[in-house]
GUTOR-862338 format. One record per residue: residue in one letter; residue number from 1; chain; y, x, z of N, C-alpha, C, O, CB in turn. Coordinates in nm, 2 decimals. Atoms other than C-alpha are relative to their C-alpha. Glycine has a CB too. Layout:
rest:nr:kette:n_Y:n_X:n_Z:ca_Y:ca_X:ca_Z:c_Y:c_X:c_Z:o_Y:o_X:o_Z:cb_Y:cb_X:cb_Z
a:NUM:A:Y:X:Z:Y:X:Z:Y:X:Z:Y:X:Z:Y:X:Z;
...
END
This chain:
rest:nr:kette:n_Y:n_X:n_Z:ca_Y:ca_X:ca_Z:c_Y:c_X:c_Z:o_Y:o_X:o_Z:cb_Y:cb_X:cb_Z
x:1:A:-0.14:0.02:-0.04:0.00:2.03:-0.15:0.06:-0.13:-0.06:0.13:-0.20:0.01:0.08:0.12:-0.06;
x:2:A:-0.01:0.15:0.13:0.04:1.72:-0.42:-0.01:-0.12:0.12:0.09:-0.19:0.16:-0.18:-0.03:-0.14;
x:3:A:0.07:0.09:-0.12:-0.18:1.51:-0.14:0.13:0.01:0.10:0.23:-0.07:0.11:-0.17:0.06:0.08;
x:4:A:-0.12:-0.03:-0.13:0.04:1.65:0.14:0.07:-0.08:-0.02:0.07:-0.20:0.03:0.09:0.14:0.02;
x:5:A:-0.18:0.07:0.02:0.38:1.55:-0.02:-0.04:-0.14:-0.05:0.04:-0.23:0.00:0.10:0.10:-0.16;
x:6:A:0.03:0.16:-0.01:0.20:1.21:-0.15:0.00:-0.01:0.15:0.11:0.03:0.19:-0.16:-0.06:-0.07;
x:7:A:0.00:0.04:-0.06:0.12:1.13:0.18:0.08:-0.02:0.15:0.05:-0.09:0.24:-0.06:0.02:-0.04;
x:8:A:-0.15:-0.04:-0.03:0.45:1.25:0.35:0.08:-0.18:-0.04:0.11:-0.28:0.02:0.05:0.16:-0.15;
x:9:A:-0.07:0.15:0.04:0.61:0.96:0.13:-0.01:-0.09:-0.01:0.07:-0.17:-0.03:0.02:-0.03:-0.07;
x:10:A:0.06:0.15:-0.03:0.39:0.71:0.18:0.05:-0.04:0.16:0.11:-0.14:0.20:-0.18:-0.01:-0.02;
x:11:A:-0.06:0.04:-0.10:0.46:0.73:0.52:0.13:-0.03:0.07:0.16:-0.11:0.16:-0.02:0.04:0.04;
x:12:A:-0.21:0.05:-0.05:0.86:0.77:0.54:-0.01:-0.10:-0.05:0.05:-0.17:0.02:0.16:0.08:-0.06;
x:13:A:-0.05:0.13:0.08:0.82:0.44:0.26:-0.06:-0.08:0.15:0.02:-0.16:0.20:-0.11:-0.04:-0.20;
x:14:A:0.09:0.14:-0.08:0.57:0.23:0.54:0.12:0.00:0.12:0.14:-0.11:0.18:-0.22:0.04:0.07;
x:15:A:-0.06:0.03:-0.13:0.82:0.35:0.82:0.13:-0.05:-0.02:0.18:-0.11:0.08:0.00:0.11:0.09;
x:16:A:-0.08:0.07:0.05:1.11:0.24:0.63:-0.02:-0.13:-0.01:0.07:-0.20:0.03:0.04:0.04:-0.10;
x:17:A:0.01:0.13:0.06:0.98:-0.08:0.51:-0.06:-0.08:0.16:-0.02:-0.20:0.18:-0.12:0.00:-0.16;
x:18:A:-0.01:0.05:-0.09:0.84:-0.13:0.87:0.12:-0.05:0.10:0.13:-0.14:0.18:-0.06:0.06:0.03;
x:19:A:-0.20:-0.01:-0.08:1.22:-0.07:1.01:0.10:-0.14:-0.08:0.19:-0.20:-0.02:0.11:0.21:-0.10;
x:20:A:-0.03:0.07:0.06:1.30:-0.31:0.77:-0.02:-0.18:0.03:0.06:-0.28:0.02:-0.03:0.07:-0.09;
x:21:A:0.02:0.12:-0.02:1.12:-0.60:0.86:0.00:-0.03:0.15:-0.06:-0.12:0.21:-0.10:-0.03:-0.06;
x:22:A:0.00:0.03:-0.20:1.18:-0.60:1.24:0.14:-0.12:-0.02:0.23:-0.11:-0.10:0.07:0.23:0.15;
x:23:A:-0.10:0.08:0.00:1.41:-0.90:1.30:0.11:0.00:0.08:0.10:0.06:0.19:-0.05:-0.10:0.00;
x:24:A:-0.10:-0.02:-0.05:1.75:-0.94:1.40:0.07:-0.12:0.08:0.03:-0.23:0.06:0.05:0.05:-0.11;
x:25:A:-0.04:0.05:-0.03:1.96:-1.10:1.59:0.07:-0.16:-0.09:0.09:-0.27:-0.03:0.04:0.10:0.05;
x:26:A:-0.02:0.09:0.07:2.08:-1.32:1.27:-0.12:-0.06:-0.03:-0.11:-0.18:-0.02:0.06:0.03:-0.10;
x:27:A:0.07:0.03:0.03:1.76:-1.37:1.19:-0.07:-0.19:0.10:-0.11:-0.31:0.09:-0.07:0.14:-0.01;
x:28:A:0.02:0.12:-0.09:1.70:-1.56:1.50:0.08:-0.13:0.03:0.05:-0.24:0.08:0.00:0.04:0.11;
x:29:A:-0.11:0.13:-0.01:2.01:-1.76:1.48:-0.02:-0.06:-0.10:0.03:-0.18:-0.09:0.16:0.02:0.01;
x:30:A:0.01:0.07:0.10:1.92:-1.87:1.17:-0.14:-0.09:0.03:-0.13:-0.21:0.00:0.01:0.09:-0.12;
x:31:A:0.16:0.08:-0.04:1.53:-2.01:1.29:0.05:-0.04:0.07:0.02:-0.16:0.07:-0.14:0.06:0.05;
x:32:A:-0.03:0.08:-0.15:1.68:-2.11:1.60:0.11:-0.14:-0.08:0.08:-0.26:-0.09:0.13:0.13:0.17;
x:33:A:-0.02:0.15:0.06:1.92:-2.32:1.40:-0.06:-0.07:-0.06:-0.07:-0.18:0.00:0.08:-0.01:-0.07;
x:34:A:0.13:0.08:0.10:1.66:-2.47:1.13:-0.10:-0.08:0.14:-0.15:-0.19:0.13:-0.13:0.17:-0.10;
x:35:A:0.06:0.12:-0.08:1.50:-2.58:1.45:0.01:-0.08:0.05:-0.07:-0.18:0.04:-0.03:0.00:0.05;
x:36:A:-0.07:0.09:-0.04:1.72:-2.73:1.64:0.07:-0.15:-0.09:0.08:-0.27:-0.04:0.08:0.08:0.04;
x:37:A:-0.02:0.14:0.10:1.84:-2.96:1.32:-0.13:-0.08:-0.01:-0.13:-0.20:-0.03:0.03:0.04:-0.16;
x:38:A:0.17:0.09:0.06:1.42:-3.04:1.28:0.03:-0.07:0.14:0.06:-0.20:0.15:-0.21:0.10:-0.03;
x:39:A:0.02:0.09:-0.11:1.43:-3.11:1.64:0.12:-0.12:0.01:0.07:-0.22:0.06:-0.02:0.09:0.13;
x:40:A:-0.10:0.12:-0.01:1.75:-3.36:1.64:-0.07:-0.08:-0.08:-0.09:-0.18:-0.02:0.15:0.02:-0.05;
x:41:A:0.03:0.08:0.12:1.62:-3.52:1.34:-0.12:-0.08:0.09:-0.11:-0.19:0.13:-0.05:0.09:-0.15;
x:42:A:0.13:0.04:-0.12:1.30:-3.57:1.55:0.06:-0.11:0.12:0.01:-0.22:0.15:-0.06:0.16:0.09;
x:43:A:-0.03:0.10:-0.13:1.51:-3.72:1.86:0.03:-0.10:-0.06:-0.03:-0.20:-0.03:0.12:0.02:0.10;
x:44:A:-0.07:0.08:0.10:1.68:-3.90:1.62:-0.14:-0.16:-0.02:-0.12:-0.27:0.01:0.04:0.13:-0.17;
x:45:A:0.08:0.11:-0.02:1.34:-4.10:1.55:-0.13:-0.04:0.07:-0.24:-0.09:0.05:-0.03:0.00:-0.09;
x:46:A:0.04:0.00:-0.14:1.28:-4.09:1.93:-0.16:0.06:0.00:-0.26:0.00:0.06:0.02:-0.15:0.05;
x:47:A:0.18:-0.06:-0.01:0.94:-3.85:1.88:-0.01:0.11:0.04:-0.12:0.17:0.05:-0.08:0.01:-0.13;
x:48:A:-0.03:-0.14:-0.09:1.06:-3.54:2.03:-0.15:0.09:0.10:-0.17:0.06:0.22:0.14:-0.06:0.13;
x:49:A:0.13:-0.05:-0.07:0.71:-3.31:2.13:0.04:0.11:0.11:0.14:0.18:0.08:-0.10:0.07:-0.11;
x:50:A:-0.02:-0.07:-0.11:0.69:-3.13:2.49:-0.02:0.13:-0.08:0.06:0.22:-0.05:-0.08:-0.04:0.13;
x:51:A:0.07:-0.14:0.02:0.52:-2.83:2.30:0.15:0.05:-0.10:0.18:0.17:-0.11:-0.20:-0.01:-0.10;
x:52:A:-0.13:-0.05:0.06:0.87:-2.83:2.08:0.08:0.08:0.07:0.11:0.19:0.04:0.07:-0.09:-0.04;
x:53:A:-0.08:0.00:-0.10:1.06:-2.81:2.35:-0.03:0.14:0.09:0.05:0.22:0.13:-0.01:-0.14:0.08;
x:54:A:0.02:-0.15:-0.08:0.86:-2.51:2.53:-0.01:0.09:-0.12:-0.01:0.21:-0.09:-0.14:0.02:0.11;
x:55:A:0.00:-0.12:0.11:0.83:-2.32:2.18:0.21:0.03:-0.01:0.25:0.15:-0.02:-0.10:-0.09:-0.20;
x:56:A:-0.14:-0.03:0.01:1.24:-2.34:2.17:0.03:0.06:0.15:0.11:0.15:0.17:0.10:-0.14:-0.03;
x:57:A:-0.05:-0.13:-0.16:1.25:-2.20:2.56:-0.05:0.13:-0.02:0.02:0.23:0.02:-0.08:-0.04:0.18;
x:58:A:0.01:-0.09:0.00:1.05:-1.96:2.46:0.05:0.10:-0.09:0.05:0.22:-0.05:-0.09:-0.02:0.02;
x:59:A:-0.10:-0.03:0.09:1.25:-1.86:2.16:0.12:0.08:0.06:0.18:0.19:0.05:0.03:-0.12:-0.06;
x:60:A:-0.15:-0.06:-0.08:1.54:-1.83:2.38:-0.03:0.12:0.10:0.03:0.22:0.14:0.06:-0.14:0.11;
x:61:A:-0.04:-0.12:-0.12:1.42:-1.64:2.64:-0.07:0.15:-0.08:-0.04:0.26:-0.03:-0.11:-0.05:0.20;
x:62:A:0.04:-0.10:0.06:1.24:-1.41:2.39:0.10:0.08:-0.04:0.10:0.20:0.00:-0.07:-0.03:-0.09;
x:63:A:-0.14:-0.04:0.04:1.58:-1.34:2.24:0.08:0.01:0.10:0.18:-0.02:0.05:0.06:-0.08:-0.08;
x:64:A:-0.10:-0.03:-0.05:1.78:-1.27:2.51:-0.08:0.10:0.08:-0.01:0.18:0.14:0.08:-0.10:0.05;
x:65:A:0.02:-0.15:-0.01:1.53:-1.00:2.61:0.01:0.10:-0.07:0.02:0.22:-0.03:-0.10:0.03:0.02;
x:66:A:-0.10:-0.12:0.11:1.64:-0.85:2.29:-0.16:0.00:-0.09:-0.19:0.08:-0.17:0.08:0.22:0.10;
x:67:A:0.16:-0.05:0.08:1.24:-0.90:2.16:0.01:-0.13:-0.08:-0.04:-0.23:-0.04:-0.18:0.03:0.10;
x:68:A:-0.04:0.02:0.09:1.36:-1.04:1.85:-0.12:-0.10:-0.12:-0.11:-0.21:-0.16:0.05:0.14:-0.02;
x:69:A:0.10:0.02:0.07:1.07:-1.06:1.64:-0.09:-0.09:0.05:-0.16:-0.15:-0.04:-0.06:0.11:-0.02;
x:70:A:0.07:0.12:-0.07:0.88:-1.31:1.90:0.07:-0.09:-0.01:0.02:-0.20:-0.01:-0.05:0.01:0.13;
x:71:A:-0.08:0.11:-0.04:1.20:-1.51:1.93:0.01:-0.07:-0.14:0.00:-0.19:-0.14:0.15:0.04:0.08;
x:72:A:0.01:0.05:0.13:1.20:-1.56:1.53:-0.15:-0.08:0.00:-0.16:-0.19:-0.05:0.02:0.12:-0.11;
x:73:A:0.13:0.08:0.01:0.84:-1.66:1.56:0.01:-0.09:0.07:0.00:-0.20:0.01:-0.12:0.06:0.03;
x:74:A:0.00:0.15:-0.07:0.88:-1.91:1.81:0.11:-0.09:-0.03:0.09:-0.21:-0.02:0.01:0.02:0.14;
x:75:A:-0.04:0.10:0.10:1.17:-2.05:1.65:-0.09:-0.09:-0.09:-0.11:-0.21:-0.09:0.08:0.06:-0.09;
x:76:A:0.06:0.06:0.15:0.98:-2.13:1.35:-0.10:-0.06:0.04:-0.11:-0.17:-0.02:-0.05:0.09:-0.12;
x:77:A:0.10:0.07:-0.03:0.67:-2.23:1.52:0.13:-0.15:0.08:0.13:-0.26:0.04:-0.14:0.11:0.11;
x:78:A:-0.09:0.13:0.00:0.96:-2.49:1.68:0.01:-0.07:-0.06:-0.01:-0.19:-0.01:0.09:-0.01:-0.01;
x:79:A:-0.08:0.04:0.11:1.10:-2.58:1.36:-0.12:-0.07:-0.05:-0.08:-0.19:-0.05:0.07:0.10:-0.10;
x:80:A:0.14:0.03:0.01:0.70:-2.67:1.24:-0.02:-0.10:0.07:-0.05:-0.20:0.00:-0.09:0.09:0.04;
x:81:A:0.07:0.07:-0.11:0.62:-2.86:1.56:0.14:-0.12:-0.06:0.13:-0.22:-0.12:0.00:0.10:0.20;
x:82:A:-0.14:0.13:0.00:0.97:-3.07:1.53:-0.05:-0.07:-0.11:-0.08:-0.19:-0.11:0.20:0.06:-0.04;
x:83:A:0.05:0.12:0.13:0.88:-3.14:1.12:-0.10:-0.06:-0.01:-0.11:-0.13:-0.11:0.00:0.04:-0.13;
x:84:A:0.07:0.02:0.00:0.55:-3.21:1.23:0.01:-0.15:0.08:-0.06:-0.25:0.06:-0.05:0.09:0.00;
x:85:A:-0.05:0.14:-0.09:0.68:-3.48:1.48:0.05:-0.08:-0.09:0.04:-0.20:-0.06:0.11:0.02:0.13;
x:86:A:-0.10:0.07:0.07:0.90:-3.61:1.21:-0.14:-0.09:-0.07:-0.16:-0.21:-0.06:0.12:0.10:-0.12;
x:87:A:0.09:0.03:0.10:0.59:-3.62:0.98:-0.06:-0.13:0.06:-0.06:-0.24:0.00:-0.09:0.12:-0.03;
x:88:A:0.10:0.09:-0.09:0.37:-3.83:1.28:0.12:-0.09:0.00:0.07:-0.18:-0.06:-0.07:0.06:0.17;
x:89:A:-0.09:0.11:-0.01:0.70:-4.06:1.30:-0.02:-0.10:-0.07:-0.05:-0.22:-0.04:0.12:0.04:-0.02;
x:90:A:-0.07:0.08:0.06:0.76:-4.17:0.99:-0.15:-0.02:-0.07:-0.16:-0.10:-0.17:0.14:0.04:-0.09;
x:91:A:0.16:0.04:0.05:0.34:-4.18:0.92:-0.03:-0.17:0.09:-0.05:-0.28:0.04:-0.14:0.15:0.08;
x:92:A:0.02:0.12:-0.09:0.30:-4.42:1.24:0.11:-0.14:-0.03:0.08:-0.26:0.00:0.02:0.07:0.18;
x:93:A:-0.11:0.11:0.01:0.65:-4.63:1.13:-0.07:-0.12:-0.08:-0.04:-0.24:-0.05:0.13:0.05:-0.09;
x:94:A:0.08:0.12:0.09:0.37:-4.81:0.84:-0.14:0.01:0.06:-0.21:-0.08:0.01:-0.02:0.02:-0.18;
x:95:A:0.15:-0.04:-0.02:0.03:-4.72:1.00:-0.06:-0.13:0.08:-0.18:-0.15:0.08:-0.01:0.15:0.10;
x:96:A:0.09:0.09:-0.14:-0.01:-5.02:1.29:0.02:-0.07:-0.11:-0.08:-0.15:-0.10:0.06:-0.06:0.18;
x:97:A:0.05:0.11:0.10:0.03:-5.23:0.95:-0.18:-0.01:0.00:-0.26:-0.11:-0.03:0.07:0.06:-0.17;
x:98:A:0.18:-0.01:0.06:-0.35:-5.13:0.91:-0.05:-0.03:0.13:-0.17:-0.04:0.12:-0.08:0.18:-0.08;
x:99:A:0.06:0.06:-0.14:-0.42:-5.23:1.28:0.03:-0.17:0.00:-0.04:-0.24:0.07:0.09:0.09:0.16;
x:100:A:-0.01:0.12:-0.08:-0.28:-5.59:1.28:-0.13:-0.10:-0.09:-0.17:-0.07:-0.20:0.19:-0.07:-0.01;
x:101:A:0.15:0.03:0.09:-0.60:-5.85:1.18:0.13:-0.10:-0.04:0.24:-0.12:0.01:-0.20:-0.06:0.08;
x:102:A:-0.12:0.07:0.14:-0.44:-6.10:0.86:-0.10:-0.15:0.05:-0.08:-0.26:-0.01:-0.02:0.09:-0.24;
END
């Protein structure tokens, strides 16, 4: 009976804590914003990636089917892709130094 009622509680805890981490509508506005700033930042030093650009459509349209939890992931994979553009920006801004001959 011990076992039983352990394992009773383990499961209302996993289905709570599962309930818990399902994402929300804030959740997404908050990745969706964080991305959108990486990605400006990005236009900003004109390097803006196509694959950004379809990870934020797909964000959107994930979220407005109400499936929440894909639209937060594809935010963030956005937000990634954008600081990763930044990263290739401001790498390539000194890099052709090491291409010109002296």
């Amino acid at each position: 009976m011990r076992i039983f009622a352990a394992v009773i509680g383990f499961v209302c805890f996993a289905a709570v804590t599962a309930a818990q981490a399902a994402s929300t509508q804030a959740d997404f506005d908050s990745a969706l914003a964080a991305a959108l700033v990486a990605e400006k930042d990005a236009g900003a030093l004109k390097n803006r990636w196509t694959t950004t650009e379809q990870a934020l459509a797909a964000a959107k349209k994930a979220a407005a089917t109400g499936d929440f939890d894909a639209a937060v992931k594809q935010a963030k994979q956005a937000e990634a892709l954008a600081k990763a553009s930044i990263a290739q920006a401001k790498e390539q801004d000194t890099a052709w130094k090491a291409g010109v001959i002296h």
